[in-house]
Every structure is written in C-alpha cells, then in structure tokens.
C-alpha positions in Angstrom: 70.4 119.0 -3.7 72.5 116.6 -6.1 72.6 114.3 -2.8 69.6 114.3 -1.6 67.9 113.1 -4.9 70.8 110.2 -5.2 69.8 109.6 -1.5 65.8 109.4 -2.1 66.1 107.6 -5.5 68.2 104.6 -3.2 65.8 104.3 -0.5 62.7 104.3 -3.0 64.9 101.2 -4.8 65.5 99.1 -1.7 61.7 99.8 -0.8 60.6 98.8 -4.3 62.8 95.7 -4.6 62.3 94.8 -0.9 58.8 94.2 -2.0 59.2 91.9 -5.3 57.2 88.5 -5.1 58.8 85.7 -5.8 56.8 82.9 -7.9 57.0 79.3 -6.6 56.9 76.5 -9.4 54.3 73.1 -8.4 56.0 69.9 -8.6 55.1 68.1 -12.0 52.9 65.3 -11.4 53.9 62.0 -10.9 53.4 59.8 -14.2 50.7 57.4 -14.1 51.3 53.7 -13.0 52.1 51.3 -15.9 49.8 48.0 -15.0 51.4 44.6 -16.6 48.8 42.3 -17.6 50.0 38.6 -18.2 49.2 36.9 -21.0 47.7 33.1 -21.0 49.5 30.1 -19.4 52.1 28.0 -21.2 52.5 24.2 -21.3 53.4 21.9 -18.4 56.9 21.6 -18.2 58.5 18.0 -18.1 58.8 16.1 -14.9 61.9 16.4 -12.8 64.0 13.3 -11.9 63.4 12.1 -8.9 65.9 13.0 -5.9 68.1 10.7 -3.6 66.5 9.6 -0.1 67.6 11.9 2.9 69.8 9.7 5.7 67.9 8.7 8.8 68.1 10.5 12.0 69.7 9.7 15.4 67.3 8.2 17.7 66.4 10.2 21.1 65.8 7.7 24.0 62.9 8.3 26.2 63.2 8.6 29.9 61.6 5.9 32.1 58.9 6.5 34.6 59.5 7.9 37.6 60.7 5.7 40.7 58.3 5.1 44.4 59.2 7.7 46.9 61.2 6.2 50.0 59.9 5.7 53.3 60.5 8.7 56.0 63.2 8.2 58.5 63.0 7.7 62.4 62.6 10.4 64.5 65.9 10.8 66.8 66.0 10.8 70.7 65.5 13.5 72.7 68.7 14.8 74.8 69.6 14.7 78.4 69.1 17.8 80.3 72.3 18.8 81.8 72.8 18.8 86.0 72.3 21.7 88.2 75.5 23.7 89.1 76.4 23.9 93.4 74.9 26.6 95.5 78.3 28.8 96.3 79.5 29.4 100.0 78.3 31.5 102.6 80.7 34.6 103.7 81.8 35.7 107.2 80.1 38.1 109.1 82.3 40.8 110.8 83.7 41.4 114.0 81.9 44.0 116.0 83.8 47.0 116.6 85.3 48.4 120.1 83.0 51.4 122.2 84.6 54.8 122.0 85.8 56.7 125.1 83.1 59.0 126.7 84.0 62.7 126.2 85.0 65.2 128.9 82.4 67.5 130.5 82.2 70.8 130.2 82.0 73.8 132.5 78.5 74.7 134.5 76.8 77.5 132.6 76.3 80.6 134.2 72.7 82.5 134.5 72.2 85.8 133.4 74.3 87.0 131.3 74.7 87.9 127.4 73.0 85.4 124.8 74.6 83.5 122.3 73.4 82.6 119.0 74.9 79.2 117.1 74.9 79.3 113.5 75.9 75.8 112.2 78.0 75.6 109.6 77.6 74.6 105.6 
C-alpha cells in the first residue's frame, strides 16, 4: 500500500505540473520620437577668397570629311576552253575457232524388247 500511494501521489505531480501555464511578458513600447526644431537663421558669413584658375585642357582634333569612293575596276577576260582529248584505238577481233570431229555412230536399235526409261541427271 505504502507504494502505491508514493506511486499515485508522482503521477498526479507530473500531471499537475505538466499542465502549468506559462505567462509571456509584451515588449515595452518603443519611446516616442524626439522631433528637433531649428531655431532662426544666423548672419551671412564673410566672403571666401577667391580661388586660382584651373589649367587649360588638351585640345582633341576633329576628323576631316570623309574621302570620294573610287571608281570600280575592269571586269577580267573570260578563259580558253581547253581541247578535246583523242578517240582511243579500236581492238582486234578474234580468230574463229577450228570445227570438232563428228562423233561415232551407234548401234541399230532393236524392236520389241524391254523399255528403257532415261532420268537425266542434277
């Protein structure tokens, strides 16, 4: 029992204090501007001596006018064509070749007999 109050009374503390308000102070307010009025004008003041005369500046020379624009040039000869280049030669024709040998003949064919199919080849 002796813990459990210790442990209650803790909690209800962190739950109280977790709950303070904390007060924010306002700025104080700025002081209010202090306006200088001037008082009235005092006498003219004595005139100055008078100052030395500045040295005179360099000249800038101005450019003349502009010259006449010159006359166009001639207009330069055309070239020569060149010359055609020769027709090349003609070649020789061949020799016609010698006729083969006639082949031997074959045997007569005999009539009635078994046929024969020919199947050229691929």
């Amino acid at each position: 029992m002796k813990h459990s109050l210790l442990l209650a009374a803790l909690v209800a503390m962190l739950g109280l204090t977790a709950c303070e308000k904390t007060t924010v102070a306002a700025p104080p307010a700025a002081p209010a501007p202090v306006v200088v009025v001037p008082g009235p004008a005092g006498p003219a003041g004595a005139t100055g001596a008078t100052g030395s005369t500045g040295s005179t500046g360099s000249t800038v020379a101005v450019p003349g006018a502009t010259g006449a624009t010159g006359a166009t040039g001639a207009t330069g000869n055309d070239g020569a064509t060149g010359s055609t280049g020769s027709t090349g030669s003609t070649g020789y024709t061949g020799a016609t070749g010698a006729t083969g040998a006639d082949g031997s003949k074959g045997d007569t064919g005999k009539t009635g007999g078994d046929t024969v199919v020919i199947v050229p080849q691929k």
